[in-house]
ChimeraX commands (.cxc) that place a marker at each C-alpha (Angstrom):
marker #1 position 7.09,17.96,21.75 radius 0.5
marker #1 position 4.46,16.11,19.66 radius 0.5
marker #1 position 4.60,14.63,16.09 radius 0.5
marker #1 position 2.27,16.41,14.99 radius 0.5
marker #1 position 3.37,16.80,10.98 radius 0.5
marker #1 position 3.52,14.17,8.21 radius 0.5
marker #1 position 5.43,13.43,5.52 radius 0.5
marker #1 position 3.84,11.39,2.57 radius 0.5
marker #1 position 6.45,9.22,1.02 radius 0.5
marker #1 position 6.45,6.23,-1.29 radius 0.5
marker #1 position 2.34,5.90,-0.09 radius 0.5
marker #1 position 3.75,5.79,3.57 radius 0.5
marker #1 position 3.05,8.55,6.15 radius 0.5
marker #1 position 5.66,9.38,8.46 radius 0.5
marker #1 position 5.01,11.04,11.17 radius 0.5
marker #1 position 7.47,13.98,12.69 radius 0.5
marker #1 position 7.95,16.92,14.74 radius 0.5
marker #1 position 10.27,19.52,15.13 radius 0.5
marker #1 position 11.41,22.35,17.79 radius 0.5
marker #1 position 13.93,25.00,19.16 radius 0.5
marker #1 position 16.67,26.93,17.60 radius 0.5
marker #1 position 20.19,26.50,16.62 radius 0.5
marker #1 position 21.77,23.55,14.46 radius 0.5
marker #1 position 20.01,20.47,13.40 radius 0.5
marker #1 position 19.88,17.24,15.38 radius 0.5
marker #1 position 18.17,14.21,14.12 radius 0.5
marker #1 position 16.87,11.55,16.32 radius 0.5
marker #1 position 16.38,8.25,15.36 radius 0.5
marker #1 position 14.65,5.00,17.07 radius 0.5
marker #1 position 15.09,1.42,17.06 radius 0.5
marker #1 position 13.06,-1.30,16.86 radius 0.5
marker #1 position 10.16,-2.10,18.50 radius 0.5
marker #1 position 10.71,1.72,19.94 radius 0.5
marker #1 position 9.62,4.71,18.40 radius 0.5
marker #1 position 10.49,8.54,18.66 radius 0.5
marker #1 position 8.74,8.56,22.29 radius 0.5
marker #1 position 12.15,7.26,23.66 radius 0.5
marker #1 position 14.12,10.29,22.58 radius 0.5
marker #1 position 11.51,12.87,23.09 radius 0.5
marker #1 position 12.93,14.41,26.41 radius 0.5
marker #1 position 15.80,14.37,25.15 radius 0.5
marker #1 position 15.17,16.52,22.41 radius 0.5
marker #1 position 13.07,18.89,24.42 radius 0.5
marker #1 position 15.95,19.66,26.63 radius 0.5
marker #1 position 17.94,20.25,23.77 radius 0.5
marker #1 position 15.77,22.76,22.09 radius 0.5
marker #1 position 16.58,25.70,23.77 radius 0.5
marker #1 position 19.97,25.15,22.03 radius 0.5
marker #1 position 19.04,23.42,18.78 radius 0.5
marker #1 position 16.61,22.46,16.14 radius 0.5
marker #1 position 15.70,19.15,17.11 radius 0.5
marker #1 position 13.57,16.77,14.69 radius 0.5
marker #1 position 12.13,13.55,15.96 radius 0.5
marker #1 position 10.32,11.09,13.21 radius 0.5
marker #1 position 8.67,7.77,13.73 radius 0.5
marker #1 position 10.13,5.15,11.12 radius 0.5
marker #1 position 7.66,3.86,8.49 radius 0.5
marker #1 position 6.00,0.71,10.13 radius 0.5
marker #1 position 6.72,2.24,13.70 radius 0.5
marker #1 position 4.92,4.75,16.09 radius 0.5
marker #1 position 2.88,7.09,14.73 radius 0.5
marker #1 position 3.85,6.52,11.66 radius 0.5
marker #1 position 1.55,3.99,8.90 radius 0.5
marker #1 position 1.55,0.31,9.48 radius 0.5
marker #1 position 0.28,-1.01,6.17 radius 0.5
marker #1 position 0.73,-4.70,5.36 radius 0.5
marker #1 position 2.09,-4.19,2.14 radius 0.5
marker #1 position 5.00,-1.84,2.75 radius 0.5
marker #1 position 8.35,-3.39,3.85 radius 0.5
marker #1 position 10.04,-2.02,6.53 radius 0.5
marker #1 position 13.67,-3.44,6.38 radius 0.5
marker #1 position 17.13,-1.33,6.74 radius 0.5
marker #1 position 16.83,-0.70,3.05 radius 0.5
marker #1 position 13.85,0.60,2.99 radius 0.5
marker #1 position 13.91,2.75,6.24 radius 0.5
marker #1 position 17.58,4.26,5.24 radius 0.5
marker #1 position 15.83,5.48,1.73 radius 0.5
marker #1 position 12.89,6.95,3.95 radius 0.5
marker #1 position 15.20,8.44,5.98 radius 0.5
marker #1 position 17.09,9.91,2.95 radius 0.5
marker #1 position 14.09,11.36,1.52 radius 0.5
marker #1 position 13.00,12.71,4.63 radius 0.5
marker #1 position 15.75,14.88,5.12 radius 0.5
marker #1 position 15.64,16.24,1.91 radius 0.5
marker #1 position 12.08,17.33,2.66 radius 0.5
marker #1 position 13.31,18.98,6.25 radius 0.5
marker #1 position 16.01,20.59,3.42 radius 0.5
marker #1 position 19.22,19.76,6.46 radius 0.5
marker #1 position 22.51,20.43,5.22 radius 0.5
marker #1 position 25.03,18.06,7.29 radius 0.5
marker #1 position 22.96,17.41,10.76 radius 0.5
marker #1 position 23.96,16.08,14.01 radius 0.5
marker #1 position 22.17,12.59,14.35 radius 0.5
marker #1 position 22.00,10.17,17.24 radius 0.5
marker #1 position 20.81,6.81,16.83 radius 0.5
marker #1 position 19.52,3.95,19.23 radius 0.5
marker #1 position 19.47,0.30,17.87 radius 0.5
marker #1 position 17.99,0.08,14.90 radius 0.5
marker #1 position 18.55,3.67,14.10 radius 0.5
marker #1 position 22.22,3.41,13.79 radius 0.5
marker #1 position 22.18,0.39,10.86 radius 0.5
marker #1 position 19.82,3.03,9.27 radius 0.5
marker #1 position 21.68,6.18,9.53 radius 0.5
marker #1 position 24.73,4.71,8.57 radius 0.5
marker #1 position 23.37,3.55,5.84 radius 0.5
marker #1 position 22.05,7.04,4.64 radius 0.5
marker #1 position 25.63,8.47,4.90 radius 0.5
marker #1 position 27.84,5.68,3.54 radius 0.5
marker #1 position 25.23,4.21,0.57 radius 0.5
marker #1 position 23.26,7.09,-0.09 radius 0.5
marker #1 position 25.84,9.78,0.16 radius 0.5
marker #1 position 24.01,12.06,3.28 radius 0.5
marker #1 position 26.33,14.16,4.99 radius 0.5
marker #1 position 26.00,14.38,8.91 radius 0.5
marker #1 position 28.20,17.03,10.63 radius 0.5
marker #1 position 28.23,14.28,13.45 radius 0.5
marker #1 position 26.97,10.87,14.66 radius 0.5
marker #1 position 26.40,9.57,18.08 radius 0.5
marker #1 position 25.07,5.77,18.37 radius 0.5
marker #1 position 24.04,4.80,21.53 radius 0.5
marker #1 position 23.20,0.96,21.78 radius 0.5
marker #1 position 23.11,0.67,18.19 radius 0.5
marker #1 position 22.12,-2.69,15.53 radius 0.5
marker #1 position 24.85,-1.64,13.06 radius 0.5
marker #1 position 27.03,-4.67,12.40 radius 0.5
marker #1 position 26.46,-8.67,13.15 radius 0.5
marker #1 position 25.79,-10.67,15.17 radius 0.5
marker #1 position 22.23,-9.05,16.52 radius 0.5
marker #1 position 19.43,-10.24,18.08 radius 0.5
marker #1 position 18.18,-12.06,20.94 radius 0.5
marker #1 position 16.68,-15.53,21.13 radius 0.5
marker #1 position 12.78,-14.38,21.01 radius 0.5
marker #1 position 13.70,-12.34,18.30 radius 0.5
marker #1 position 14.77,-15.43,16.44 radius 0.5
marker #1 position 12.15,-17.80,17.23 radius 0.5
marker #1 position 9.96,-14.41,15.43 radius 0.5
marker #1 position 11.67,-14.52,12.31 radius 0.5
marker #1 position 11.17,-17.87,12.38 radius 0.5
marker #1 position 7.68,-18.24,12.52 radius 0.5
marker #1 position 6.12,-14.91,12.39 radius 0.5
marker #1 position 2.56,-15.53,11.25 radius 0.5
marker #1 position 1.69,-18.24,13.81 radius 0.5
marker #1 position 2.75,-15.64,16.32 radius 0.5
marker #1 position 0.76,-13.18,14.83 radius 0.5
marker #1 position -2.24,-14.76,15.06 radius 0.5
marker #1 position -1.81,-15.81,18.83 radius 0.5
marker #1 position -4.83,-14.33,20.67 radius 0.5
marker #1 position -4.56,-10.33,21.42 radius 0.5
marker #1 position -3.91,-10.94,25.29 radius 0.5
marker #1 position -1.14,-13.80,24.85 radius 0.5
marker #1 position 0.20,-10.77,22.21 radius 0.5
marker #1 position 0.84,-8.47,24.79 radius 0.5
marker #1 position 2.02,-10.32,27.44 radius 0.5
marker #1 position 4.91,-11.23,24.98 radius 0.5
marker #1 position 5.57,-7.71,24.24 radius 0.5
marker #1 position 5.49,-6.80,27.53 radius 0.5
marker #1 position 8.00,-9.12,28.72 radius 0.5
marker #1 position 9.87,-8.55,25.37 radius 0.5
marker #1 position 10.65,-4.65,26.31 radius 0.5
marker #1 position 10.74,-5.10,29.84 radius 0.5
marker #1 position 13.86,-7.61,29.20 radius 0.5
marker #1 position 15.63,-4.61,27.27 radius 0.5
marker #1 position 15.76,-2.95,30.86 radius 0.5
marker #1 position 18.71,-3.17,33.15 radius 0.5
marker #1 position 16.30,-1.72,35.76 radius 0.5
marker #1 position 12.96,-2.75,35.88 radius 0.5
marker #1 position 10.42,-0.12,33.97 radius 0.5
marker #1 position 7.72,1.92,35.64 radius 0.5
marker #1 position 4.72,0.87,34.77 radius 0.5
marker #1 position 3.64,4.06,32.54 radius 0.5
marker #1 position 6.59,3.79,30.54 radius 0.5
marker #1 position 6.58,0.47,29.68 radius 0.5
marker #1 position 2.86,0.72,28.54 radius 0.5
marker #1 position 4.00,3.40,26.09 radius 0.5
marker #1 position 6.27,1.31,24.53 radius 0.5
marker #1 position 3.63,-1.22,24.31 radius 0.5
marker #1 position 1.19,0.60,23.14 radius 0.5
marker #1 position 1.81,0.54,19.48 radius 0.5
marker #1 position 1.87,-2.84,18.97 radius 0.5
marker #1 position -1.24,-3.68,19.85 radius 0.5
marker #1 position -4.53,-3.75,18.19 radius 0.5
marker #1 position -5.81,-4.92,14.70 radius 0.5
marker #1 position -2.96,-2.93,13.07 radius 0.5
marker #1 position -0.10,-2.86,16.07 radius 0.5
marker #1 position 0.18,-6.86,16.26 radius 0.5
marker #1 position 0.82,-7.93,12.92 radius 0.5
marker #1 position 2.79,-4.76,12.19 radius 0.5
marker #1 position 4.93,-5.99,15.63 radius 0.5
marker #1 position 5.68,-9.27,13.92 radius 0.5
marker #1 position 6.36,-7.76,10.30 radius 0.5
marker #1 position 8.81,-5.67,11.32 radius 0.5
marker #1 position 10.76,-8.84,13.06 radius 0.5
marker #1 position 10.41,-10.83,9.68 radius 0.5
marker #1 position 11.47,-8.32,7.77 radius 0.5
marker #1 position 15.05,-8.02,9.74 radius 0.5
marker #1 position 18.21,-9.16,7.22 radius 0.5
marker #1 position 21.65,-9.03,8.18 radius 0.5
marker #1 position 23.13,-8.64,5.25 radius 0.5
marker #1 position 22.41,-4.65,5.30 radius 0.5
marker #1 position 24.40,-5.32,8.92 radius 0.5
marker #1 position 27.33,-7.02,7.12 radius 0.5
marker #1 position 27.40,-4.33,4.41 radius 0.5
marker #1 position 27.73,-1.82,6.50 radius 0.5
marker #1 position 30.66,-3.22,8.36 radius 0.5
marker #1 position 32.49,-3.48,5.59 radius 0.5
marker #1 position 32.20,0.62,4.77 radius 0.5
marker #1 position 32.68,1.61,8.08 radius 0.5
marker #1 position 36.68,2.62,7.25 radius 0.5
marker #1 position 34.75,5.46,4.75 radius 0.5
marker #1 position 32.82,6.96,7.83 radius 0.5
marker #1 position 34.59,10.44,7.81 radius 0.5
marker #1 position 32.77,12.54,10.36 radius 0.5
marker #1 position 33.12,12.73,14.14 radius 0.5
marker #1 position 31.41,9.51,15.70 radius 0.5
marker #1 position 31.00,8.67,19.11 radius 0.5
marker #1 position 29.78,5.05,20.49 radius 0.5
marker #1 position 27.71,5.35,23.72 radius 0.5
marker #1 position 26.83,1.57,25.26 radius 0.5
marker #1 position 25.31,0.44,28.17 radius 0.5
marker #1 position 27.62,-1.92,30.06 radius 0.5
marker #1 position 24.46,-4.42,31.05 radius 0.5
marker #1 position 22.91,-4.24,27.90 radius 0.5
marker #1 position 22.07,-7.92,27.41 radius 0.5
marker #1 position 20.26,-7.45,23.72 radius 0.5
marker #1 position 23.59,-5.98,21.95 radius 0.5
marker #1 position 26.69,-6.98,24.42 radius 0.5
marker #1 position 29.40,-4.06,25.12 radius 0.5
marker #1 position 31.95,-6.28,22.64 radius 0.5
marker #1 position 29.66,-5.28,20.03 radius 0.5
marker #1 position 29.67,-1.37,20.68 radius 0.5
marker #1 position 33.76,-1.91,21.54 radius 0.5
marker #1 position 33.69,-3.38,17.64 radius 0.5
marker #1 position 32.19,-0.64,16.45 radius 0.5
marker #1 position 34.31,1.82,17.61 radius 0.5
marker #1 position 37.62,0.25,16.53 radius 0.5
marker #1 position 35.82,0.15,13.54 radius 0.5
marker #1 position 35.02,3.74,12.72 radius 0.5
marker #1 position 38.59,6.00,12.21 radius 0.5
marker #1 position 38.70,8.46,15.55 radius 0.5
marker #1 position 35.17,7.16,16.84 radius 0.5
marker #1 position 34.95,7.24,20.70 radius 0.5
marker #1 position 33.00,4.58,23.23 radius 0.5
marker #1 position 31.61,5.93,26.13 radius 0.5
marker #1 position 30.37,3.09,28.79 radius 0.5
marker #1 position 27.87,4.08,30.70 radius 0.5
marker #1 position 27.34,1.70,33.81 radius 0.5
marker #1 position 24.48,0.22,35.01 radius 0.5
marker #1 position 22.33,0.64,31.66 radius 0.5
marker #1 position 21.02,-2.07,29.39 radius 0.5
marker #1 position 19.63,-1.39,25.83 radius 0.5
marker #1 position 17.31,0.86,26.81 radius 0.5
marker #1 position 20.10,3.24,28.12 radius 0.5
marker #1 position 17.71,6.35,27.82 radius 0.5
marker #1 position 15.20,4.84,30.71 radius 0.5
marker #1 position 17.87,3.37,32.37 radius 0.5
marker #1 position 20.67,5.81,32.35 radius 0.5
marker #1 position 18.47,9.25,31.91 radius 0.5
marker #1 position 20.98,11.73,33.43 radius 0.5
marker #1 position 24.01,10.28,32.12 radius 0.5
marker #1 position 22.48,10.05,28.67 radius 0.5
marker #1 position 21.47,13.96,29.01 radius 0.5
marker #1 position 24.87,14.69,30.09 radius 0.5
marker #1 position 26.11,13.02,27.10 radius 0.5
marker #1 position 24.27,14.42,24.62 radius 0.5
marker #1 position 24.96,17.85,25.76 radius 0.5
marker #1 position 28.48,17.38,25.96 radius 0.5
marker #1 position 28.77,15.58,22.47 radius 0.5
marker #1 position 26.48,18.32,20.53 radius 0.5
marker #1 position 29.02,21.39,22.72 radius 0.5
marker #1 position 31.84,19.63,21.50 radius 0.5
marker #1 position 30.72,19.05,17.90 radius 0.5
marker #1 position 29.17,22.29,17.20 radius 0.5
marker #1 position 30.98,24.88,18.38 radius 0.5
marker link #1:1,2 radius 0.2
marker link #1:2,3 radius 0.2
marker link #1:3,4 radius 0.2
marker link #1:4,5 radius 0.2
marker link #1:5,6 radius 0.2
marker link #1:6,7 radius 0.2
marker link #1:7,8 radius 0.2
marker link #1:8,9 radius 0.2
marker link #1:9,10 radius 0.2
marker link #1:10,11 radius 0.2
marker link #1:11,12 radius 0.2
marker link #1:12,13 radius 0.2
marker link #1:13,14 radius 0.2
marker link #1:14,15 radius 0.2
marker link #1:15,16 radius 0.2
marker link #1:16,17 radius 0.2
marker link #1:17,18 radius 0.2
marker link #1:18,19 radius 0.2
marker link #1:19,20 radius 0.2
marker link #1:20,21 radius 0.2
marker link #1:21,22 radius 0.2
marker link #1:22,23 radius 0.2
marker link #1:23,24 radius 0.2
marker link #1:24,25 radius 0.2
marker link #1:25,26 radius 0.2
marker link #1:26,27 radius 0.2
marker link #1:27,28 radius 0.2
marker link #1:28,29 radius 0.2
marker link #1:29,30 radius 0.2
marker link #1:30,31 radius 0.2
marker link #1:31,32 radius 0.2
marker link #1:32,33 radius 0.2
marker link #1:33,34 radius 0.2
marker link #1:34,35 radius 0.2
marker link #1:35,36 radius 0.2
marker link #1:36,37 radius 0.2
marker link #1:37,38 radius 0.2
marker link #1:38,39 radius 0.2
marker link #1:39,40 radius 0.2
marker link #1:40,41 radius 0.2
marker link #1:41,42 radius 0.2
marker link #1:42,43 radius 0.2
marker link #1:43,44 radius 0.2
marker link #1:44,45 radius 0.2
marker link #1:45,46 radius 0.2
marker link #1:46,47 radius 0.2
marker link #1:47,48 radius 0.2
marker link #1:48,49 radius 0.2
marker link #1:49,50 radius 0.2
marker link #1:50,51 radius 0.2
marker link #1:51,52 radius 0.2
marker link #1:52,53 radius 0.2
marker link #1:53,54 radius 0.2
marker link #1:54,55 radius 0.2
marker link #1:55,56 radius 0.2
marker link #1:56,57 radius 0.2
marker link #1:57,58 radius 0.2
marker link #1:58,59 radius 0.2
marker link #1:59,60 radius 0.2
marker link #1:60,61 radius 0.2
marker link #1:61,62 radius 0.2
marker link #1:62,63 radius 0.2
marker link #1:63,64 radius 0.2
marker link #1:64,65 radius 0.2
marker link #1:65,66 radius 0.2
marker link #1:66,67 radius 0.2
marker link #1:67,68 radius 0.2
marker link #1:68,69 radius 0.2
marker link #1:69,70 radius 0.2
marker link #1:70,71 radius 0.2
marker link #1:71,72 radius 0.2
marker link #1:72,73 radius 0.2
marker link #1:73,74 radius 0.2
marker link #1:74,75 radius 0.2
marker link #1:75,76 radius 0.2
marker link #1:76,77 radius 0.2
marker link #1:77,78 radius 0.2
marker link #1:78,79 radius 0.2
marker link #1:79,80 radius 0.2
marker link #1:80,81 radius 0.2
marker link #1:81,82 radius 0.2
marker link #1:82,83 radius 0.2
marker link #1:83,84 radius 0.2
marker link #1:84,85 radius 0.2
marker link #1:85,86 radius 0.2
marker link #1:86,87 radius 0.2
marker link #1:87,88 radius 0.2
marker link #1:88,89 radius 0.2
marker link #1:89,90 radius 0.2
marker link #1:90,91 radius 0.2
marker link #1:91,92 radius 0.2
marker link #1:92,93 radius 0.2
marker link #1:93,94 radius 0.2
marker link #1:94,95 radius 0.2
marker link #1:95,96 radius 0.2
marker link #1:96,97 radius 0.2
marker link #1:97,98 radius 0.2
marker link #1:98,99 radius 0.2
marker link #1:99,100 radius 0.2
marker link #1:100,101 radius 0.2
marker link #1:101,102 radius 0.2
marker link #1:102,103 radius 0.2
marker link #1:103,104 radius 0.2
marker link #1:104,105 radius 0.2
marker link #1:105,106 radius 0.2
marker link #1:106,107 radius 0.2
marker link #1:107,108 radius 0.2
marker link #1:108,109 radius 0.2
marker link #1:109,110 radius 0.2
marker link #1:110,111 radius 0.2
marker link #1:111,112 radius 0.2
marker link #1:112,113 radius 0.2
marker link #1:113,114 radius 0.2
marker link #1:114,115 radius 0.2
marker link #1:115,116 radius 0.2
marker link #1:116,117 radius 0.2
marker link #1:117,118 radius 0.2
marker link #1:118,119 radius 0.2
marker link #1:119,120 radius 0.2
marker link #1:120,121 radius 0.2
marker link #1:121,122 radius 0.2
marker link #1:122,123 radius 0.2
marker link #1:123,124 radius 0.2
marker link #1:124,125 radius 0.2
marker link #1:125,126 radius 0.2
marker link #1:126,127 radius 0.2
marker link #1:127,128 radius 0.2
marker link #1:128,129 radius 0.2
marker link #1:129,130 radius 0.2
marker link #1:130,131 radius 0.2
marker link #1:131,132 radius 0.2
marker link #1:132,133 radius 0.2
marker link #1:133,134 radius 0.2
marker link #1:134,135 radius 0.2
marker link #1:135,136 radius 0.2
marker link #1:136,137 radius 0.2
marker link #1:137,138 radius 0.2
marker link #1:138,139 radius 0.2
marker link #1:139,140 radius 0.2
marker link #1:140,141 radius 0.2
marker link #1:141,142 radius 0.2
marker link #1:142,143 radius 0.2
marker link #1:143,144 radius 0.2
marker link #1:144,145 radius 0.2
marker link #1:145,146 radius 0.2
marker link #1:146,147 radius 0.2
marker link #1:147,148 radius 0.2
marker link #1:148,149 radius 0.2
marker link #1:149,150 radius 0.2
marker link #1:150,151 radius 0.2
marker link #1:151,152 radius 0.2
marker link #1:152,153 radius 0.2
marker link #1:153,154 radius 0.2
marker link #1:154,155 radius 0.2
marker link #1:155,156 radius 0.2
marker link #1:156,157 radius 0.2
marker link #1:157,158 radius 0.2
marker link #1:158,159 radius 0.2
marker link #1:159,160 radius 0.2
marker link #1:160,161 radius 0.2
marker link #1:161,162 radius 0.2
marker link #1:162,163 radius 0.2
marker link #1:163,164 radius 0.2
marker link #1:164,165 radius 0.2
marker link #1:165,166 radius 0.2
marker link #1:166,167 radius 0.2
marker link #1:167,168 radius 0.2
marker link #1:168,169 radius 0.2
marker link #1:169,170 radius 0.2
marker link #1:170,171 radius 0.2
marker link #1:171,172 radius 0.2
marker link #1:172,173 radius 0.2
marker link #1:173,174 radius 0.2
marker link #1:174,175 radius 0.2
marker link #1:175,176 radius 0.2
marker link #1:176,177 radius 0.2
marker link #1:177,178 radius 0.2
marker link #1:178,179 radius 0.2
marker link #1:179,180 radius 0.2
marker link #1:180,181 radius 0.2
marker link #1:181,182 radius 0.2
marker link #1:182,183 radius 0.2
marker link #1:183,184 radius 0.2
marker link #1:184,185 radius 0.2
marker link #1:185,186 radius 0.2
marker link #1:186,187 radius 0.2
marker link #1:187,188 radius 0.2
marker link #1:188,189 radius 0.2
marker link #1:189,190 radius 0.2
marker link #1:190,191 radius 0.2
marker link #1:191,192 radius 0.2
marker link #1:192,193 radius 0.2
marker link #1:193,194 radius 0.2
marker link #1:194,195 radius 0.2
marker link #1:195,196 radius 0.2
marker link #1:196,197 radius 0.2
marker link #1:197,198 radius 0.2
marker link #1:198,199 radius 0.2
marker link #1:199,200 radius 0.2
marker link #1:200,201 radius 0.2
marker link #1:201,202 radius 0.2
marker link #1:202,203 radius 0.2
marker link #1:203,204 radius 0.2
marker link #1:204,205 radius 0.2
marker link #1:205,206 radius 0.2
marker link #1:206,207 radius 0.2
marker link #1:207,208 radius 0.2
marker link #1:208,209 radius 0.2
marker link #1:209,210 radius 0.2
marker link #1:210,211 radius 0.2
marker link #1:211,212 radius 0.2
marker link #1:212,213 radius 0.2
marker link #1:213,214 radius 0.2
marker link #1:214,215 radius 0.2
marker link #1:215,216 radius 0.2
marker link #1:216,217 radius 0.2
marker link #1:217,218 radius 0.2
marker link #1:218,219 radius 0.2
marker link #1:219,220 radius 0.2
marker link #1:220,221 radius 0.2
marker link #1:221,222 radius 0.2
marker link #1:222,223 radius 0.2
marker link #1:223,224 radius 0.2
marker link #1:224,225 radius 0.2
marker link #1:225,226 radius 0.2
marker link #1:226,227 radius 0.2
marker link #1:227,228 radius 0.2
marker link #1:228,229 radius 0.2
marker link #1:229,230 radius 0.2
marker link #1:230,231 radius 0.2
marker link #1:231,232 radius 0.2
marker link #1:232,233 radius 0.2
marker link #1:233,234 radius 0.2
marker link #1:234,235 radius 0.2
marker link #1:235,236 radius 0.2
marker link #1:236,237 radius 0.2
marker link #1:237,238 radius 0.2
marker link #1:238,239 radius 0.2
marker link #1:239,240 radius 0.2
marker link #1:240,241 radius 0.2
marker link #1:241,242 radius 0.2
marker link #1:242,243 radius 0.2
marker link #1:243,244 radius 0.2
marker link #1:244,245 radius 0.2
marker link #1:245,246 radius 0.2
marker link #1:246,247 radius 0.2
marker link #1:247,248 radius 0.2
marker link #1:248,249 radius 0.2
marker link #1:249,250 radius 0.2
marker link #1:250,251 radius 0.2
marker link #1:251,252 radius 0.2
marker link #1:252,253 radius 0.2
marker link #1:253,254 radius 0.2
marker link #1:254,255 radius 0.2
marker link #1:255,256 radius 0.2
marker link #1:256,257 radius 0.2
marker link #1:257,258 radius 0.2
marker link #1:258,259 radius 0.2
marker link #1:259,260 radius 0.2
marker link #1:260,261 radius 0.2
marker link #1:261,262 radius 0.2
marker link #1:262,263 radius 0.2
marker link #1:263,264 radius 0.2
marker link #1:264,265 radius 0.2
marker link #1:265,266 radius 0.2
marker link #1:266,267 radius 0.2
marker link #1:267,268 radius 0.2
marker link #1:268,269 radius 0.2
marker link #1:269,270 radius 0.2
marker link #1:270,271 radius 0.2
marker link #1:271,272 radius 0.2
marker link #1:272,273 radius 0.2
view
């Protein structure tokens, strides 16, 4: 399944794809990730449903341009927009990290309706981020003028941390690979900077509006966003679910593949029939 449309919005271009048959489910990344991490996901879904994958301004496929911010604000209003160009009427969505600050955000500020949510290792209320991440917001244009090989070593060992299980090679140059170059490295650090936490603690304090079905899905060794966090959320959300899924860290989709399959399937039966 390949992103191979665009949608111009706001003088960004973002980057999407869609497949399959059957009701609408909307996948959205984190950060640093992009739509590559749900891809299979969505493929196996397609004989069953129309599944849309996107690449969040600033991420991806999608444009990188210095002057665009790229915060939770900003990204919830793309995402907003975006739908109403796919023309969905109440979607399933399912959001990894940053993803799940942003598509709460849609529903509870903006007004979107989902017909479900499933957050799976989500950034969606505070405390978040780890200590790298810090020292980035911190000083983010030293560190994005550090020579291009220094860049990617960090990166590399950035990712590679969100692991419980160390990545094959292939995969983890993926991940890499769009934060590097002229436009990836500074666009890595941007998107770091322009992190606020105040969109987190907003949304906390809605999260007694959410009126949909919601389930939480955490990795138990996820050492970027601890399980507390995701057993937060839930109590949080009226009637959300947590599903722990052992031996996964934050990226539960590389490290848990099967049981994040299994899932998803289950989840989308339940919700939709």
């Amino acid at each position: 399944m390949d992103l191979g449309e665009t949608f111009e919005w706001e003088g960004r271009r973002i980057a999407w794809g869609r497949a399959g048959r059957g009701p609408a489910v909307v996948f959205c990344h984190g950060t640093p990730w992009s739509s590559w991490l749900w891809r299979p996901f969505a493929e196996a879904l397609s004989g069953d449903f129309t599944v849309h994958l996107w690449d969040m301004p600033g991420y991806g496929r999608s444009s990188k341009h210095a002057g665009h911010p790229v915060d939770f604000g900003v990204q919830a209003e793309a995402f907003t927009a975006l739908l109403a160009h796919w023309g969905l009427d109440r979607p399933h969505v399912v959001a990894h990290d940053y993803g799940g600050a942003v598509s709460l955000r849609a529903n509870l500020v903006h007004g979107v309706p989902f017909a479900s949510l499933l957050l799976a290792d989500v950034v969606a209320i505070p405390p978040s981020g780890s200590p790298f991440f810090r020292l980035v917001q911190e000083h983010p244009d030293v560190l994005a003028r550090v020579p291009p090989y220094i860049h990617e070593a960090l990166v590399r060992a950035y990712i590679g941390n969100a692991s419980h299980r160390e990545l094959r090679e292939d995969d983890l140059a993926e991940l890499v690979a769009p934060w590097l170059g002229e436009e990836g490295q500074p666009a890595f650090y941007r998107q770091i900077a322009a992190y606020d936490e105040r969109y987190l603690v907003e949304n906390e304090a809605l999260l007694d509006r959410v009126d949909l079905p919601v389930t939480v899905l955490w990795g138990v060794e996820d050492t970027w966003i601890p399980l507390a966090t995701g057993e937060r959320l839930a109590a949080a959300i009226p009637g959300a679910a947590l599903t722990q899924v052992a031996g996964a860290g934050h990226l539960i989709q590389l490290d848990a593949p099967v049981a994040v399959a299994s899932e998803l399937r289950s989840w989308l039966t339940r919700v939709s029939s």
